[in-house]
C-alpha positions in Angstrom: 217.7 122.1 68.3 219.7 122.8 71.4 218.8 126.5 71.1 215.3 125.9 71.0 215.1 123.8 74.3 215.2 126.2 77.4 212.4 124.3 80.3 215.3 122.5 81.6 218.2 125.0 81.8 216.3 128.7 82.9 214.6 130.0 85.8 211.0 132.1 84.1 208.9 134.8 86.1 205.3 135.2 85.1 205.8 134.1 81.9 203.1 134.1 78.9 200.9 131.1 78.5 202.5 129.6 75.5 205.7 129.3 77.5 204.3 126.8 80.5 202.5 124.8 78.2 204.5 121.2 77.5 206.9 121.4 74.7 207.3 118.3 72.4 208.7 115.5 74.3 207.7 117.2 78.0 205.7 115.1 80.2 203.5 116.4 83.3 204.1 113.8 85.7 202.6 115.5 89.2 200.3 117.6 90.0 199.2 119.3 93.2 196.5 121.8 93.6 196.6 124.2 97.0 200.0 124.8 96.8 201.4 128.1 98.4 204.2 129.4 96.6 205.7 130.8 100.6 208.7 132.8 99.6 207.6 134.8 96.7 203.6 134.6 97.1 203.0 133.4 100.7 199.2 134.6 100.8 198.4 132.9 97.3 197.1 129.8 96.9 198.1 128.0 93.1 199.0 124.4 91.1 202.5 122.5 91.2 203.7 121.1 88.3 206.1 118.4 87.8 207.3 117.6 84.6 210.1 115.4 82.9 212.2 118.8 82.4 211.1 121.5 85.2 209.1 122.5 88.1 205.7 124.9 87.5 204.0 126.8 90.0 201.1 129.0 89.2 199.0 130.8 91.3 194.8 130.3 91.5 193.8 133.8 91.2 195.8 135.5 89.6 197.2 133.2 86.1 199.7 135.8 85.3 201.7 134.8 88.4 203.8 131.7 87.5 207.1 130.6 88.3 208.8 127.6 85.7 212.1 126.5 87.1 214.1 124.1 85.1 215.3 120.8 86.6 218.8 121.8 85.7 219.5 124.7 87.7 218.3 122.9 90.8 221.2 122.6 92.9 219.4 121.1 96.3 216.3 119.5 97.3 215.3 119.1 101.0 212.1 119.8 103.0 211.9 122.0 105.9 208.7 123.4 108.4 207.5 126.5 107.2 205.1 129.5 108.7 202.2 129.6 106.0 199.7 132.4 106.3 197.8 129.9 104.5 198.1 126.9 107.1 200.2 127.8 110.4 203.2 125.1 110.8 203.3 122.8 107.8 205.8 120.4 106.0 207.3 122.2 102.5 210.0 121.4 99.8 212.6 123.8 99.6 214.6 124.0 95.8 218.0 125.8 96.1 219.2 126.9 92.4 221.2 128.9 90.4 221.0 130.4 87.3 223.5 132.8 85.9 225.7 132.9 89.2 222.9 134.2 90.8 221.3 131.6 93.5 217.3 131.6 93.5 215.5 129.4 96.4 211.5 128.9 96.3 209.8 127.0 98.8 206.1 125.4 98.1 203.9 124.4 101.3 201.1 122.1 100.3 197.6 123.0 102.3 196.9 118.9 101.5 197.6 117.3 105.3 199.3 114.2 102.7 201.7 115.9 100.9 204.3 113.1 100.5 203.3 112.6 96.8 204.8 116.2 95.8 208.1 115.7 97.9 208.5 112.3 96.4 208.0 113.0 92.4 209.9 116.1 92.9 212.8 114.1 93.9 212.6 111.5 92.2 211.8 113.2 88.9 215.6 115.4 89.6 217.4 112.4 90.6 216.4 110.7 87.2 217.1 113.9 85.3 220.8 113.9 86.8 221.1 110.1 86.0 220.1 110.5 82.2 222.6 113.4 81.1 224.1 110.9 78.0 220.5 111.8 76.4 220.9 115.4 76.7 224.6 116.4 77.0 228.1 115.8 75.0 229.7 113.8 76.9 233.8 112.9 76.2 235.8 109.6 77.6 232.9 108.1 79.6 231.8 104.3 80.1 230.2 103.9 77.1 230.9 100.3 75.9 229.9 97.1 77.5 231.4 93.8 76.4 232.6 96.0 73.7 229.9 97.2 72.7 227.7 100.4 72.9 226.2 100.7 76.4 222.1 101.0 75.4 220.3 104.1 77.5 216.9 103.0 78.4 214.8 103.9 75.4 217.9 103.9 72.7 217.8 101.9 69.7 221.1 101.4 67.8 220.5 101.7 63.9 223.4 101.7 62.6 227.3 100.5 63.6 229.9 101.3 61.1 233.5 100.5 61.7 236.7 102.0 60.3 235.8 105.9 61.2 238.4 108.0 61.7 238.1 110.9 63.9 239.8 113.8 63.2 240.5 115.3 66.6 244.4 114.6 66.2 247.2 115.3 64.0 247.1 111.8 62.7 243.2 110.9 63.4 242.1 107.7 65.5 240.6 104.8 63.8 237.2 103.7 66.0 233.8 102.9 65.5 230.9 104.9 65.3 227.3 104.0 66.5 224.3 105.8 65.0 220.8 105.0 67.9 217.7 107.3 68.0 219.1 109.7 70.1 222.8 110.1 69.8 225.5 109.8 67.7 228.2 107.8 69.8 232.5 106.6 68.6 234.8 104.6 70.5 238.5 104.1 70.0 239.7 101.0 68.4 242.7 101.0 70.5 241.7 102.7 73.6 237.9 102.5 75.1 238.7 105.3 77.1 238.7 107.8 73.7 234.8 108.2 73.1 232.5 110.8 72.9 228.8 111.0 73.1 226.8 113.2 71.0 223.1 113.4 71.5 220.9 115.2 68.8 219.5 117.6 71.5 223.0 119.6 71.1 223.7 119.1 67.3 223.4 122.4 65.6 225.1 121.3 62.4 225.6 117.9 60.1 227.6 118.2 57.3 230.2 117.1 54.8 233.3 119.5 54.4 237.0 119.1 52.7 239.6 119.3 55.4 243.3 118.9 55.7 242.4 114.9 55.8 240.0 115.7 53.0 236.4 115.2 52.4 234.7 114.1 56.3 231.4 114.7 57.9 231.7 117.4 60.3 229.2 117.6 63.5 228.6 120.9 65.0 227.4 120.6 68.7 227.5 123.2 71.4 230.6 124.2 71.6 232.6 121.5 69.8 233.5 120.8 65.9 234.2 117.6 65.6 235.3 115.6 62.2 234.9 112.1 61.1 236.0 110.0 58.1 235.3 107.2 56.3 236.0 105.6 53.0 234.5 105.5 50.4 233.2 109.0 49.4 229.2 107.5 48.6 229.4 105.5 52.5 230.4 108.6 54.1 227.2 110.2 52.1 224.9 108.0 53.0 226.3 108.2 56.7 225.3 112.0 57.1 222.0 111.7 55.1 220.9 109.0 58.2 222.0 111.0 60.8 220.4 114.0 59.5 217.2 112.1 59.2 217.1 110.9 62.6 218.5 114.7 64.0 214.8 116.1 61.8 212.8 112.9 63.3 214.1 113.6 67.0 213.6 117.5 66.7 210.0 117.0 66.5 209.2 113.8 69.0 212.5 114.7 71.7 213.4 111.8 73.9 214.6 113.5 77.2 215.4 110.3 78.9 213.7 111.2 82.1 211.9 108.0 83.2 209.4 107.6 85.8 207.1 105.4 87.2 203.7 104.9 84.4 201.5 104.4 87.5 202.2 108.1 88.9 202.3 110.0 85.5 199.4 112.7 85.5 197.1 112.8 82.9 194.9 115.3 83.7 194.6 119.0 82.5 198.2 121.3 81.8 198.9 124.3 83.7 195.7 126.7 83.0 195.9 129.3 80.9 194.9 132.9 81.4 191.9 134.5 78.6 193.2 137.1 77.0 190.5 140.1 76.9 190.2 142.5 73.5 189.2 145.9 74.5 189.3 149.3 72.9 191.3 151.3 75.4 192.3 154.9 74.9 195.7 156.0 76.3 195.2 159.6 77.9 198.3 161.1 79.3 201.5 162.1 77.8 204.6 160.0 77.0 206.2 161.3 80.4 203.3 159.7 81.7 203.3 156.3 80.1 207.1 156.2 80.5 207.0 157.0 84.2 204.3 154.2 84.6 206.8 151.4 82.9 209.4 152.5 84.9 207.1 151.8 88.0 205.9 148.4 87.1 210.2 147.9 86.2 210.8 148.7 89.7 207.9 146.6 90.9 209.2 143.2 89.1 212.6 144.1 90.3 211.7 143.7 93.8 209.5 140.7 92.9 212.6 138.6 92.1 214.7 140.2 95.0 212.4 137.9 97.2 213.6 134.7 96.0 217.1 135.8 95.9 219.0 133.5 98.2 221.0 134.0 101.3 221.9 131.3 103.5 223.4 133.5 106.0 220.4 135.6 106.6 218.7 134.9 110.5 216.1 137.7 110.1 215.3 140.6 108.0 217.9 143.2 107.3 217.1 146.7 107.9 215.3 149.4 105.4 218.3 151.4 103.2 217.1 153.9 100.7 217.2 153.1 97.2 218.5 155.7 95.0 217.9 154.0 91.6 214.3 153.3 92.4 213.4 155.9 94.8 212.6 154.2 97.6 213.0 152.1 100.5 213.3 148.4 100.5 215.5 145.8 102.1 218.8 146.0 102.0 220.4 143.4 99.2 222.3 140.3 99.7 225.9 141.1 99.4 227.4 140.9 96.2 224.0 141.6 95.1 222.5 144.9 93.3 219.2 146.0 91.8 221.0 145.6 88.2 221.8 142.1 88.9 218.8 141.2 89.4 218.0 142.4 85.6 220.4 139.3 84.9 217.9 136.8 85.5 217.2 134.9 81.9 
């Protein structure tokens, strides 16, 4: 499952229609039309999008020119006067982010004189991303009990508490408690509430049972972690795997991503347009030189495309013209630490 969800954690240029359309458990909250996407696109107007896992902008003319920036890579939020070709002075949101070491920054300048309902539901739709990471993350030694008993997220539901699990992170093991809700798997020390760990289905890539060194034990597989527990007897520790492999299938296809916001502000109008795709019989008349030389140019175009939103917080005013020798001509002069490879780096 964790493979399979990417709107939150990647940064996407022009991507296809099928990939700004809401996934399963996405939510459009805001939208804004006349929206000037001022870094990257600063003559075109388009749509902001503000769902439960990312930010969408997409331009009005031309559907092929999207940005989808996912609510994790934002690093900073702040709005700032602009210079819009489309408006003169006006009020805009500026997103600092990162993605693969590499730090992006887009800023969107609303031609709408009231544009405090985009500033507001984009920050408050990151702030309650950041505040519901237990529903999307592993998470090891945290506050989980209260009055000794599993702290309840928002929309969780326990189903099952079974005591006398043993969890085979040690030597020895650690007798605790495990919890079974709707969207996590959660155990807690006996002896020490400080030993927990919270495992949401979102990362769980394998449930299983498996012989080890303590003998037969369920084994969860999730992101980067293998982690064994055990109970007795054999036909409990059965029927505790079958459950949680039910709810894992249930959540896979109705995700809670625990991002809540207010009912009265969610949008339910239209999703981000889509672009009609036109059959025609085209004949290709050149050589494969030709053709070749032709990707190569539209290669060097999309480069240069992302160099815009490349950030630099120490630039004051545009750098000078340098030649480029990998794509044949002159642009401005990169960031440094920056080169025209890196930017192939992007997803």
């Amino acid at each position: 499952m964790s493979g399979s969800v990417w709107q939150d954690r990647e940064i996407r240029f022009d991507s296809p229609d099928s990939q700004l359309q809401p996934r399963a458990g996405e939510v459009i909250i805001s939208h804004l039309e006349e929206v000037e996407d001022t870094k990257g696109n600063s003559r075109d107007n388009g749509y902001l999008y503000v769902t439960n896992l990312r930010v969408i902008w997409t331009s009005a003319t031309q559907g092929r020119v999207n940005l989808s920036i996912g609510l994790k890579t934002i690093s900073k939020i702040q709005t700032k006067r602009v210079k819009s070709y489309l408006r003169g002075l006006s009020e805009a949101i500026h997103l600092m982010t990162t993605q693969n070491k590499t730090q992006f920054e887009f800023i969107f300048t609303s031609r709408v004189s009231d544009n405090t309902t985009m500033f507001s539901s984009v920050m408050a739709v990151h702030r309650a991303y950041l505040s519901s990471s237990l529903y999307r993350e592993v998470a090891m030694r945290g506050a989980l009990l209260a009055d000794r008993e599993l702290r309840l997220l928002p929309q969780e539901q326990l189903y099952n508490k079974i005591g006398g699990v043993w969890n085979l992170s040690s030597d020895k093991g650690n007798l605790g408690t495990l919890y079974i809700t709707n969207v996590r798997v959660a155990w807690q020390c006996k002896l020490n509430d400080n030993f927990n760990v919270s495992i949401p289905y979102l990362q769980m890539k394998v449930v299983k049972v498996r012989d080890t060194k303590f003998g037969v034990a369920m084994v969860l597989e999730a992101g980067n972690l293998v982690l064994g527990f055990k109970v007795d007897p054999y036909e409990t520790l059965k029927k505790i795997v079958k459950e949680i492999q039910s709810l894992h299938q249930v959540y896979s296809s109705s995700p809670i991503f625990g991002v809540e916001y207010s009912t009265a502000d969610e949008w339910e109008g239209p999703t981000p347009p889509t672009t009609d795709t036109i059959q025609e019989d085209v004949e290709l008349v050149g050589t494969k030189e030709d053709i070749s030389s032709c990707e190569s140019i539209f290669s060097n175009i999309f480069v240069l495309f992302i160099a815009a939103y490349l950030a630099d917080p120490h630039k004051r005013k545009d750098r000078e013209p340098v030649y480029s020798h990998e794509l044949g001509l002159a642009i401005e002069a990169l960031p440094d630490g920056y080169s025209i490879s890196d930017l192939w780096q992007i997803s």
